[in-house]
N, C-alpha and C positions, 0 to 999 in steps of 0.2 A: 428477468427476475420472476420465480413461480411465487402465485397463490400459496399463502400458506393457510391451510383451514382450521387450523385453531383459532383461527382472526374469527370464525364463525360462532365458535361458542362466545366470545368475550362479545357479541353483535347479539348473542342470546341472551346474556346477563345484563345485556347495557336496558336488551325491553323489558325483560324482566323486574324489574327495578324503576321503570319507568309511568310513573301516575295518571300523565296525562292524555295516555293512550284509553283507546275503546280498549275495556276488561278483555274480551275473550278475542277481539281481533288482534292481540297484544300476545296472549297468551297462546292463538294458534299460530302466531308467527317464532315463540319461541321454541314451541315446540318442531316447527319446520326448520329453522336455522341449526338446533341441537341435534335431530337430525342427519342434517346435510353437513356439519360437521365430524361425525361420529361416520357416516358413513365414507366420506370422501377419506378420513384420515384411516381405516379399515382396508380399504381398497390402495391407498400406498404402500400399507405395513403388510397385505400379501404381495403384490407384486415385488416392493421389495428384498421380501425375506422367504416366499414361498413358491412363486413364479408366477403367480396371479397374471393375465392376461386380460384387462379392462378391454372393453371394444366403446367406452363412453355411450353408450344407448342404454333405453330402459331397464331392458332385459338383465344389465350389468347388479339391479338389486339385488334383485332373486339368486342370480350367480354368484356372486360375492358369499355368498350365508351356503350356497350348494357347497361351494370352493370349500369353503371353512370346515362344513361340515367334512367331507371326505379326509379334513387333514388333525381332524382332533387329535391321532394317538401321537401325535409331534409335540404337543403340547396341550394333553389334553383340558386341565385347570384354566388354562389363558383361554383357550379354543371357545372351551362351550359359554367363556362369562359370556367372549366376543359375540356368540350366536346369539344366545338368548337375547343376551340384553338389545343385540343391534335389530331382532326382531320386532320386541315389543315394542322398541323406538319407531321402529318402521309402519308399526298397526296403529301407533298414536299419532302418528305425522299425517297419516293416509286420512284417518278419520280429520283430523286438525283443516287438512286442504280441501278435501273432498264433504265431506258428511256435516251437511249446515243441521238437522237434526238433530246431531249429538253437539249435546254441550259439552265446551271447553274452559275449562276455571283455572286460574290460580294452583290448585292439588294438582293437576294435572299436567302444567307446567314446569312444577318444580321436579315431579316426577321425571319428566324430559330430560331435566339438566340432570336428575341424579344420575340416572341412565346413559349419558352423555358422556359425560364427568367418568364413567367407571369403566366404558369401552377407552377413551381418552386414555388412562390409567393402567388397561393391561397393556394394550397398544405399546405405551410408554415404557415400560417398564423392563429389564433386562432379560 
């Protein structure tokens, strides 16, 4: 039975929503689990409908947004929500993991899931 990564955003919403964690160590984990779900479900929806070829290593982020971009005029409306948005996920998750300097709040977070939420959404959609 596979992984399904949608389980990822509802594991975002659950800390989201959740009080009794540390504020921002709560909140850069939702923004990494939103993320990692928006990305993993991204790299199914080319491989299965575009020929996407994952090699599961790092490099695979950066390809995946390369991928997309070369194939916007297929759908370009879907394409570029997918790019953008799965960027600017990917520069908040980066800063969220990596970058104890920048603060992570709450705005920021919810930002995540919106961003999430709307790659989920063209992904999904016919």
């Amino acid at each position: 039975m596979s992984f399904d990564w949608n389980k990822l955003i509802d594991v975002a919403n659950h800390l989201h929503s959740e009080p009794t964690l540390n504020p921002e160590a709560r909140c850069r984990s939702v923004i990494n689990r939103a993320y990692y779900c928006a990305y993993h479900l991204a790299v199914e929806y080319a491989e299965g409908h575009l020929g996407f070829q994952a090699t599961q290593t790092g490099p695979d982020h950066t390809r995946i947004l390369d991928f997309f971009r070369q194939r916007q005029s297929s759908n370009p409306q879907r394409i570029t929500l997918i790019v953008a948005n799965l960027e600017r996920l990917k520069k908040q998750r980066i800063d969220a993991d990596y970058r104890k300097d920048i603060p992570v709040n709450n705005r920021k977070a919810e930002a995540a899931l919106r961003l999430a939420q709307s790659i989920i959404q063209a992904i999904s959609s016919p």
